[in-house]
N, C-alpha and C positions, 0 to 999 in steps of 0.2 A: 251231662258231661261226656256220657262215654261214646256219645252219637257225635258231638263236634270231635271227639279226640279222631274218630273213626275217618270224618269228614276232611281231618287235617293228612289223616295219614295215607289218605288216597291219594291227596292234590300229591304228596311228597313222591307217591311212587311217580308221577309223571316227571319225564327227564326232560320234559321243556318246558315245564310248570316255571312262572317268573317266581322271583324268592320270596318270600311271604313272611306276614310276620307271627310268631310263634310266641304262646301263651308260656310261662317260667313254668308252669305247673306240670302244663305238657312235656318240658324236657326236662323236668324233674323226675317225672315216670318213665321215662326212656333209657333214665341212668341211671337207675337206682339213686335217685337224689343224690346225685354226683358222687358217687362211692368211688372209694379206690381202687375196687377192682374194675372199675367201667374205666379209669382213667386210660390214655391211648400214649402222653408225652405230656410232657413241660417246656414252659421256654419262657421267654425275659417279659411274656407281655399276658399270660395266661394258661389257665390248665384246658387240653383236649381230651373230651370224654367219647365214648363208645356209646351212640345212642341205638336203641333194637327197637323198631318197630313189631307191632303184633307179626308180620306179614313174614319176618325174620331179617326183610331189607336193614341194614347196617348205615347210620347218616354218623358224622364227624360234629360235637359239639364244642364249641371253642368260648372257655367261658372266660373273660377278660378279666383281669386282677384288677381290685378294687384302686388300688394307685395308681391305675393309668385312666379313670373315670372323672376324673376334675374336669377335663374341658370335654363335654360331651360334643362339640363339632366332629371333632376330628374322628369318632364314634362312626356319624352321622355321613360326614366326608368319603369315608373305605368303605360303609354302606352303598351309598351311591353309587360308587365308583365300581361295585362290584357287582352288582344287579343286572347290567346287560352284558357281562363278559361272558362269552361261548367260544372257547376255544379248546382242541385237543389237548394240550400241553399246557392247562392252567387248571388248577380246582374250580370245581364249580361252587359258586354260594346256590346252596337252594332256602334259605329263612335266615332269620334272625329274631334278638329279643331287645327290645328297649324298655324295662318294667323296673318297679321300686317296690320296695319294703320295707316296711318301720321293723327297726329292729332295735333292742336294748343293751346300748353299750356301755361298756366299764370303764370308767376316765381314770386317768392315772391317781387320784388322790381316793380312788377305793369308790366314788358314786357311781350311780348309774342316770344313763340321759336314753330318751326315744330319740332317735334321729332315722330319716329317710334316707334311705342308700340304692345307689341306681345301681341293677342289676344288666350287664347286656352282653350279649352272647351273641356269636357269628355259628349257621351251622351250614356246613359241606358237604361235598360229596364224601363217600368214605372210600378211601385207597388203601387196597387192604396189604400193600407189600411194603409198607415203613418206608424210611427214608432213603435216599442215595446213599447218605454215607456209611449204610451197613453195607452196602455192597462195594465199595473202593476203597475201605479202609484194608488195613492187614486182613486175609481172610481166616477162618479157624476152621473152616472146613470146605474143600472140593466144591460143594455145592453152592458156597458164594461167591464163588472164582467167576467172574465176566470175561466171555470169549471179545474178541477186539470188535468183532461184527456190531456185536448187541451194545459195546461202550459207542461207539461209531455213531447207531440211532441214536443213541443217549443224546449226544452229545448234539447231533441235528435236532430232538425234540427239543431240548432245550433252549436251544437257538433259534427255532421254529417261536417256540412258546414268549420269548424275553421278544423278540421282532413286534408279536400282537401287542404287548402291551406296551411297546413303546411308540408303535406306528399307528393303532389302533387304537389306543383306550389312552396316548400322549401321558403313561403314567410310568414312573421310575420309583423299579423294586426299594432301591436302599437295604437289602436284607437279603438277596443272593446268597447261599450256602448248601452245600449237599444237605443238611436236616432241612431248608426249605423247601426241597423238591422230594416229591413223594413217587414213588413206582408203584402204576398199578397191576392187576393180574396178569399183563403181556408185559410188564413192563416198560410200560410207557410212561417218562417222564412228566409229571406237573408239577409246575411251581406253585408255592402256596404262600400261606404267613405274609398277606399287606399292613401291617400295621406301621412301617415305616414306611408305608408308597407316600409317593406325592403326585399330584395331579399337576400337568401344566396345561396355559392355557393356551388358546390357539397361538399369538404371539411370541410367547415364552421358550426359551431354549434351556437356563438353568434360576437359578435359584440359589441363594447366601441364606442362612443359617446360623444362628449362635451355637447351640446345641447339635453336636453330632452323636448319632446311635447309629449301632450296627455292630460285626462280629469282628472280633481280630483276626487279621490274616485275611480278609476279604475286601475289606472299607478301601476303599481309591483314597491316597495321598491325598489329591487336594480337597476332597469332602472330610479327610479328619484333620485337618491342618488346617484350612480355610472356610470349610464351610461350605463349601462351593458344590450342588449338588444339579447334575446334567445326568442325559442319558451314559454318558463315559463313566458317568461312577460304576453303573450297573455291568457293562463292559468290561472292566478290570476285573469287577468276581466272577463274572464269564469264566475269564482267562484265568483264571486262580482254579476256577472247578472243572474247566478241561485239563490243565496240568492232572488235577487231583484225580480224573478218572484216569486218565493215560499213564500216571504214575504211584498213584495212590499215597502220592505225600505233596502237600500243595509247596512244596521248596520251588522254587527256582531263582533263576540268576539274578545278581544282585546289577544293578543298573549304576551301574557310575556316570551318573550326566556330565563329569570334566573330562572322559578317556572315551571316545567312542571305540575306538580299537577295545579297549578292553570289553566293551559292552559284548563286539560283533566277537571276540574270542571266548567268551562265556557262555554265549548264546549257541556258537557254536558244536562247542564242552558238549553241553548239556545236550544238546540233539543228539550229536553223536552217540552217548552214552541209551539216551532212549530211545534211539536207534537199532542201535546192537542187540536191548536189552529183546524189545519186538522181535528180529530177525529171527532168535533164538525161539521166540513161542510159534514163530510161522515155520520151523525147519523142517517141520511133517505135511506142509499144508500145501494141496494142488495149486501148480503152477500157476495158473492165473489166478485165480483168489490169493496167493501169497505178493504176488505183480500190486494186485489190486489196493489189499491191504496197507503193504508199506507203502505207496501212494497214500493212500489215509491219513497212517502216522505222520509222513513228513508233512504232509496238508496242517494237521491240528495242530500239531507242536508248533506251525510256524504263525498260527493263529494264536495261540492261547500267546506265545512272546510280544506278537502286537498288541493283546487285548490289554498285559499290564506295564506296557509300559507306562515311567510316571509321570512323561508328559501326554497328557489328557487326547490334547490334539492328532497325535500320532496314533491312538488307536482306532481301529475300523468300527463302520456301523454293523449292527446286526444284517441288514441288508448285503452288504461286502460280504459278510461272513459267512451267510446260507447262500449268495452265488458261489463262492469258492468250495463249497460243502458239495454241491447239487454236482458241480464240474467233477470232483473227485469219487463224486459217488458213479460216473459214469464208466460203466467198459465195455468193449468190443472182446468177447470173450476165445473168439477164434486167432485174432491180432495178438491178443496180450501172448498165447502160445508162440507165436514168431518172434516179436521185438515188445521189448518194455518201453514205457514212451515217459518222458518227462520233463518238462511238466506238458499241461494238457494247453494250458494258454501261454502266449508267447508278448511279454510286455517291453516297447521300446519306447524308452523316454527321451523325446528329442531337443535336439541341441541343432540350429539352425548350419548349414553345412558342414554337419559331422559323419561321417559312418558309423551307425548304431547299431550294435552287437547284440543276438540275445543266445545264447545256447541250447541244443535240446539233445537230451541224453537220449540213446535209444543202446538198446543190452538186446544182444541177441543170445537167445535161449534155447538155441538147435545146437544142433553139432553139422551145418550146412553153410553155408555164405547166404546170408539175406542182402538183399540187389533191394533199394529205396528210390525215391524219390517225392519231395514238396514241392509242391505247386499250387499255384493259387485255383480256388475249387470254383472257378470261371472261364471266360473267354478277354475278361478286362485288364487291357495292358499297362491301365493305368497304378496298379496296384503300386505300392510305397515300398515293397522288398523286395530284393534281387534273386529273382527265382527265373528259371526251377533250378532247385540242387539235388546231389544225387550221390552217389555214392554206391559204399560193400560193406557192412557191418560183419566180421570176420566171427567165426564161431567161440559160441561162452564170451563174447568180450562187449565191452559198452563202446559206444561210437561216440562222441559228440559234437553233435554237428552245429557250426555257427551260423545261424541267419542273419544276412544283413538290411539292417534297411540303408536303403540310398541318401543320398546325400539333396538336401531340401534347405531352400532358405525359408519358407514359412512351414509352418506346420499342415499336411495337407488335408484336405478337406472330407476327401473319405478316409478316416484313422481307422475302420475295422476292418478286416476282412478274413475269409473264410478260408481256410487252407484245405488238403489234402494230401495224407501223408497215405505212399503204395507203395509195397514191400511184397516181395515173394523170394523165395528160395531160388539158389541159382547153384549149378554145379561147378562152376567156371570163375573165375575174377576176369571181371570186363571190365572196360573202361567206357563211361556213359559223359555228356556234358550237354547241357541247352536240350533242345528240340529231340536229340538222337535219346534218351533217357523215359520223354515221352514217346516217343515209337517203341522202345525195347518192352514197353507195360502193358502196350496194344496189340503187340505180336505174340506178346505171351499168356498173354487171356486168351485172343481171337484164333490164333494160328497152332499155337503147340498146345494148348489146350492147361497149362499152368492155372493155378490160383494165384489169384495177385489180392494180397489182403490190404483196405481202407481202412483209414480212423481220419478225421475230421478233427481238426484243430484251429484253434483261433490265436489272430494276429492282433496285436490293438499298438497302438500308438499314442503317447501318453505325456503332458508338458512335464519336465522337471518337478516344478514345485506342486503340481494336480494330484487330489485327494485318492488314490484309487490304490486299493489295497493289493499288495503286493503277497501272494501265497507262496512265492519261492523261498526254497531252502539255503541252509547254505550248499553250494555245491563243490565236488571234487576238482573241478576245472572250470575258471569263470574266465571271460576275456576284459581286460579292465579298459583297453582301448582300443581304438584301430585308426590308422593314419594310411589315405592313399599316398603313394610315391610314385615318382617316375620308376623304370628299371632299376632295383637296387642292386649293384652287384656284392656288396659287402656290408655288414657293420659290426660294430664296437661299442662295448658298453663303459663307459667312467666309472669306478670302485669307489671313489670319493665324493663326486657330487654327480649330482643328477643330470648328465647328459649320456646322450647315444648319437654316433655318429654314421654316418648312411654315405657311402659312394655310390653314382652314379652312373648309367650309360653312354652318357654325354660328356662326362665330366665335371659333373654338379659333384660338388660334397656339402653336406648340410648338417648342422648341430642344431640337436635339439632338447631341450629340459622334458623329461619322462614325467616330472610332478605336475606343472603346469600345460603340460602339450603346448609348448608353444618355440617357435622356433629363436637360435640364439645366434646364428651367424651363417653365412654359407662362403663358400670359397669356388671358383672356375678353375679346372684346368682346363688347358687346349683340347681341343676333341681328336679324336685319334692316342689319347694318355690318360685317358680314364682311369682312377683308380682300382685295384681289384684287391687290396687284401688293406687293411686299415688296424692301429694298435694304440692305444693311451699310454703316455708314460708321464701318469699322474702328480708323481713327485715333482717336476720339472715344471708341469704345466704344457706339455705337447703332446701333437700328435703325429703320426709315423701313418703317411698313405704309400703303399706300395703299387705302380700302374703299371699298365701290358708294356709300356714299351722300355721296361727295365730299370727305372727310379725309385727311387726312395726319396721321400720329400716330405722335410721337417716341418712342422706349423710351432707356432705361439697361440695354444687358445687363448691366453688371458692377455696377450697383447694383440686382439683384432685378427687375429688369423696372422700373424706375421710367419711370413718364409724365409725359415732360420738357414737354412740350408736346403740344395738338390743334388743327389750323387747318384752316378750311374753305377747299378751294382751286376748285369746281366745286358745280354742280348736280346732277352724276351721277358714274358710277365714276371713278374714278382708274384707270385702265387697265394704266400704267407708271411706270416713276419709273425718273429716271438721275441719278447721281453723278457732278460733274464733277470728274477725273481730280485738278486741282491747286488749285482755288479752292472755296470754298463756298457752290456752289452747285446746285441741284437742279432737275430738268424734271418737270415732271409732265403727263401724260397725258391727256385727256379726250375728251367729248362733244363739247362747247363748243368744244376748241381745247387748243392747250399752252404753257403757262407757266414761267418763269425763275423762282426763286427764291432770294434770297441770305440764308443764314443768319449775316452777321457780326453782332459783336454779340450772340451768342449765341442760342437758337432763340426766347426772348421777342423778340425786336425784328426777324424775318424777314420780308423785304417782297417781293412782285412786282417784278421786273427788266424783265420783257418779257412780251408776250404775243405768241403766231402763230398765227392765225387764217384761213389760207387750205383750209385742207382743208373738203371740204362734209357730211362724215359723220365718225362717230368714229372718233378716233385711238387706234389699238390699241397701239403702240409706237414709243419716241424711244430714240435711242442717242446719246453723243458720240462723235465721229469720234475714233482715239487716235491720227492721224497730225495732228489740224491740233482740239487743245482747243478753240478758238471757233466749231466747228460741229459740226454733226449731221442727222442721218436721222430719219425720221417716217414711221411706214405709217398706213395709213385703211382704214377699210369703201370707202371709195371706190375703192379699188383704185389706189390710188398711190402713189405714194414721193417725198417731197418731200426734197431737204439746204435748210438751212439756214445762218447766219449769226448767234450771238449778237448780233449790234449791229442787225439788220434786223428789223421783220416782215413783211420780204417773203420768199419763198422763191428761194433761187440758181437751181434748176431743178428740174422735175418729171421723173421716171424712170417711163412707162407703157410696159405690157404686159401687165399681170395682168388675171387678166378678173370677179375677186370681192375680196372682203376679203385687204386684206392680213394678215396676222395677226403677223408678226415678221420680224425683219432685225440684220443686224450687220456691222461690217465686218471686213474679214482680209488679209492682209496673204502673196503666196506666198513663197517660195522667194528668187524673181529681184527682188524687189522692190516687185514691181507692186500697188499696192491696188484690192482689191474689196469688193464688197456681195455680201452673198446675204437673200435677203429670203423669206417663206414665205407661202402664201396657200391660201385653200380651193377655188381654182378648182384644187386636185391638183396644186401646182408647187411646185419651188422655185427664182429665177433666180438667176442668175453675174450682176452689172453691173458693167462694165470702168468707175472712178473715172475712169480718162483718157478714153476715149473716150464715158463717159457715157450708155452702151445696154448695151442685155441681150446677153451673148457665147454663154449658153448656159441651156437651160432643164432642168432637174432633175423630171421626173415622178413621182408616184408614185401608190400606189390610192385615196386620202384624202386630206381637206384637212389641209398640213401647220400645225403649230402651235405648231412652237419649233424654230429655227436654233442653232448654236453650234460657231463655228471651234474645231479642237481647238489650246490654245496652245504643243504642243511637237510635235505630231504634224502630217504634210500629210494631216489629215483634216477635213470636214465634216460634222457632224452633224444631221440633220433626226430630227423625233419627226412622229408623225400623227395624224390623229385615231380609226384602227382598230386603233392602241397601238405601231405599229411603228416599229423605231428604224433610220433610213437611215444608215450612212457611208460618205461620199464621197468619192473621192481628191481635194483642195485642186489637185491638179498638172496632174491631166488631166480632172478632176471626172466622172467614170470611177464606178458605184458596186462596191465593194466586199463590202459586209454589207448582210444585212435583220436585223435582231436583233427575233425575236419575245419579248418580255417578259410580257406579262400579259392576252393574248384580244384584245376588245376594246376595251378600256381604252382612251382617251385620253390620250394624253403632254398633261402639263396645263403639264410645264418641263424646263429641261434644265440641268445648271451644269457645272463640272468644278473639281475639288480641286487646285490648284497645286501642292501640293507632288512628291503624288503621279502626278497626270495623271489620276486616275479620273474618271470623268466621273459625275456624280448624275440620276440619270433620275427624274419625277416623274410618276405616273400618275394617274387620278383617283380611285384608292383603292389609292395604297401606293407606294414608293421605292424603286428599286433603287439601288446604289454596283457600276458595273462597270468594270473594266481592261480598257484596251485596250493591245494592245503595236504597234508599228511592225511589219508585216511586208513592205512595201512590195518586198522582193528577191524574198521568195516570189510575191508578185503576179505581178511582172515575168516569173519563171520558167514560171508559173502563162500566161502571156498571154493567148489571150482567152478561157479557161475563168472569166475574173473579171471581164472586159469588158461591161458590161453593156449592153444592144440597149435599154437606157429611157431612154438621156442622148440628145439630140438638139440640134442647134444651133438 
């Protein structure tokens, strides 16, 4: 006996010995006849013992409870199926026991009976560091605390390992949970415990069921509800056990399938929050490993959301989920010191002549100007995005820059391509655009001797309804749509339904529904009368275009574009036009000065109220004050700011500081109550003026003249547009900037509106519209401190 025991326990030391079958008697003596101090854990389907070889090597016994012995197939079945699996991230089977014993039992009426009872037993490798879930639950001491690096491998091993046995061995866990996966001495994840696997066969995708088993808080919806058991069952406890490392409580958001808004608002929440929670453990950690990291987190978190969701379909494959892994595990560690990149791949899903938006965050992390440029990493012109773009990512502040793809009626033929993103420090703001952008990267590697730092990023193009797993987060600034136009000189958003209105160079005016991007009427005027300043007076059902050659001219949206009325109100443009808030009446803008207007009495019988005439050049815009209906604000080329007084023409007082045209202003209103002005001008500014104290508190610079202000009405942001197309927001609170939002080169921002309902704000450029959402991140800021602090606000 002691010569085969000897014989057995050699084969056992060999780590590629096939699994063999083992004598009861021999793993009786290994365990002390299954004592309880050999015992290793418990679980719903068998006790694990601690078997010692003479040699001191350590194997894992797993001896199956007698009530799960009835149908010995299924025994026989996770045998098989476990015999040639060799993977890192899986326990190894090295034996097993298939054996009986007549033993003498006690029947309930006090006799005894001999009956045969099959003993069988699965033995393993032995992993000596216990379960996952001793390390991601609450910790009780330091030393089981997991740095985010070491959850990171976890969480790829795991992924790595659930991939083999789903692509490899076509078998589904059914039993995913941290006690099923074991860490060993480096801690390396393996999954363990088949006893609810199932095998498919080549054919087969899933599998119906009467009988569902498995762990609460892990089991997929439709495998405990239906029965229905696919690789996505295994998927959702993925996503359940990535939460649970990253958070060390498997909670997340609860999925209301009738509200997807609420879905995409919780999912949100929740990121945010483990978010923040991260930034906090990385707040000591080198720069680019910190860069690096939180790339990770938002990677997993937006992973683990797809894996449970509880329609089945929507979740990614393993596959999906170790390319998005392998992407975010890569960095350029000289690059991530310049600019943060985000994300690393750039996914456009096309709509047959649309313009397709996708954004990419880049955060510069000097206290220098970083000078960029993407371009496609070829010489092929055929490329599907509108490249190269280029830019100045301004010091401590995040850029984000919109890529477009062009406008295609089929979907084209090469969807991937290879980009390259080149950034180097620059001491100067220059202005770059097309080809000149490319020369400026080549002169300053070749010529002045500069580093110009690379990172390589991918483009992909991708149908609506196509399965491709989406790794993006939610972000601070998304674009929801983009519409070419002709030359926009103006527009106008509707407070009540869903239109925006857009004047022309030509004289096109055009309405159009924001919800369904589709157009709802357009109107001609003469050319040489183009409109230049446009206004809703929603209650009525009209709209008020103001053109260069001094008209006002009433429409009927809702009867067909009807022209209710045309009055000549100046010599020259009409500039602006304001609605007053509760009475009917209108300011109009000019050369000449600006005028009152009272439409009662309907728009035939509308007369001048007032005129105000102290500005000595033209008036570019009037606003009414919403704190106090009988006044308002006035900018000039003269570079002023007058408030006013409906009942005066004199002005209350003038507000100097700007040193060129004013070009826009509005007022806003913080937090603590206190009202302001923010006003914009081409001298490259935009100021803060404190209403009470009646002086400029703070000036707002930027690289161009700005050319459209607009407090955000639910958010403590301020938004500026310019004239080299960039979109400034500002924090309302600390006036702090935030965002540079690159949109369209350099395009002039011609206006800016935002959608009430929804808070989007409508961005208008001088050939074409975007609709972008913006969400409050303000905690993240704050966490963020002065990596978002910008060095351009100055008092």
């Amino acid at each position: 006996m002691t010569s085969s025991y000897e014989e057995l326990e050699k084969k056992l030391e060999d780590s590629n010995a096939t699994p063999m079958s083992l004598p009861l008697q021999f793993l009786k003596t290994i365990t002390c006849d299954f004592s309880t101090d050999s015992e290793l854990g418990r679980g719903g389907f068998g006790v694990v013992y601690k078997g010692v070889l003479r040699s001191g090597k350590i194997i894992a016994v797993k001896k199956l409870l007698d009530l799960h012995l009835v149908d010995d197939k299924s025994f026989q079945n996770e045998v098989s199926s476990l015999m040639e699996m060799r993977h890192q991230h899986v326990v190894r089977l090295i034996g097993y026991c298939a054996e009986s014993s007549w033993e003498n039992i006690k029947q309930p009426n006090g006799d005894f009976i001999w009956a045969e009872i099959p003993k069988r037993l699965l033995c393993f490798e032995y992993v000596c560091n216990q379960s996952l879930g001793k390390y991601i639950s609450v910790p009780t001491d330091e030393s089981s605390v997991l740095e985010w690096n070491m959850r990171f491998r976890i969480i790829k091993g795991i992924c790595n390992g659930l991939n083999f046995l789903h692509e490899e061995c076509r078998m589904v866990h059914l039993d995913l949970k941290p006690e099923n996966i074991l860490m060993d001495v480096k801690m390396k994840p393996k999954i363990a415990d088949f006893g609810l696997s199932r095998i498919f066969g080549d054919q087969q995708s899933q599998i119906f069921t009467i009988n569902s088993f498995g762990s609460r808080g892990y089991i997929a919806p439709e495998y405990l509800i239906q029965g229905l058991i696919s690789k996505k069952a295994d998927i959702f406890s993925l996503g359940v056990i990535i939460i649970e490392i990253i958070t060390g409580s498997k909670d997340y958001p609860y999925f209301q399938l009738d509200s997807p808004q609420s879905i995409a608002t919780s999912c949100q929440h929740f990121t945010e929050e483990v978010l923040g929670s991260w930034r906090c453990e990385f707040k000591f950690t080198e720069k680019c490993k910190s860069a690096l990291y939180n790339q990770q987190v938002h990677q997993c978190i937006a992973i683990a959301l797809k894996c449970v969701d509880p329609v089945m379909e929507k979740r990614p494959t393993t596959k999906d989920i170790i390319q998005v892994l392998n992407i975010s595990d890569q960095v350029i560690p000289c690059f991530g010191a310049l600019l943060d990149i985000y994300p690393l791949q750039l996914l456009f899903r096309f709509e047959p002549n649309k313009l397709i938006p996708c954004s990419l965050d880049l955060t510069n992390n000097t206290d220098k100007n970083v000078a960029f440029v993407l371009m496609e990493n070829s010489n092929d012109r055929s490329c599907f995005l509108c490249l190269p773009v280029s830019g100045i990512v301004a010091p401590r502040s995040t850029y984000i820059l919109v890529v477009r793809m062009s406008q295609h009626n089929e979907l084209p033929q090469e969807r991937k391509v290879n980009l390259i993103l080149q950034a180097s420090a620059c001491d100067k703001l220059i202005h770059m655009d097309g080809d000149l952008c490319i020369k400026y990267f080549q002169k300053a590697e070749e010529e002045l001797g500069k580093y110009v730092h690379k990172m390589t990023l991918k483009g992909l193009c991708a149908l609506p309804g196509e399965t491709i797993f989406e790794h993006s987060i939610p972000r601070s600034v998304k674009v929801i749509s983009m519409e070419e136009r002709d030359f926009i000189y103006t527009i106008d958003v509707n407070q009540t339904e869903p239109q925006i209105i857009t004047s022309h160079l030509f004289g096109h005016v055009r309405i159009w529904n924001y919800d369904t991007q589709k157009p709802m009427g357009s109107i001609e005027i003469p050319r040489g009368h183009a409109a230049c300043s446009s206004r809703w007076v929603a209650l009525k059902g009209w709209f008020l275009l103001g053109t260069v050659d001094g008209f006002i001219h009433v429409f009927n949206y809702r009867k067909k574009m009807q022209n209710i009325t045309s009055l000549k109100v100046c010599g020259g443009a009409v500039n602006s036009l304001a609605i007053h808030p509760t009475r009917p009446y209108v300011l109009s803008a000019c050369p000449t000065g600006i005028k009152l207007w009272d439409w009662h009495n309907h728009w035939f019988a509308w007369k001048c109220m007032q005129t105000f005439e102290e500005h000595t050049k033209d008036v570019r815009a009037v606003v009414f004050n919403p704190e106090d209906y009988n006044s308002f604000a006035s900018a000039s080329n003269d570079g002023t700011i007058k408030l006013w007084s409906l009942h005066s023409t004199k002005s209350d007082y003038t507000l100097l500081g700007h040193s060129e045209t004013v070009r826009c202003l509005d007022f806003f209103t913080r937090i603590d109550g206190q009202q302001y002005l923010i006003s914009g001008s081409y001298d490259r500014t935009a100021k803060i003026w404190d209403m009470q104290k009646k002086k400029c508190v703070r000036t707002l610079p930027h690289r161009s003249g700005v050319c459209c202000v607009l407090p955000h009405p639910t958010l403590p942001l301020l938004v500026t547009g310019t004239a080299d197309g960039d979109v400034f927001l500002w924090s309302s609170t600390n006036f702090r900037l935030k965002r540079i939002f690159h949109i369209r080169g350099l395009s002039r921002v011609h206006g800016l509106a935002y959608l009430m309902e929804s808070g989007r704000v409508v961005v208008a450029h001088k050939k074409g519209v975007s609709v972008i959402e913006i969400r409050d991140d303000e905690e993240i800021v704050s966490s963020e401190g002065s990596a978002v602090n910008s060095k351009l606000a100055t008092d």
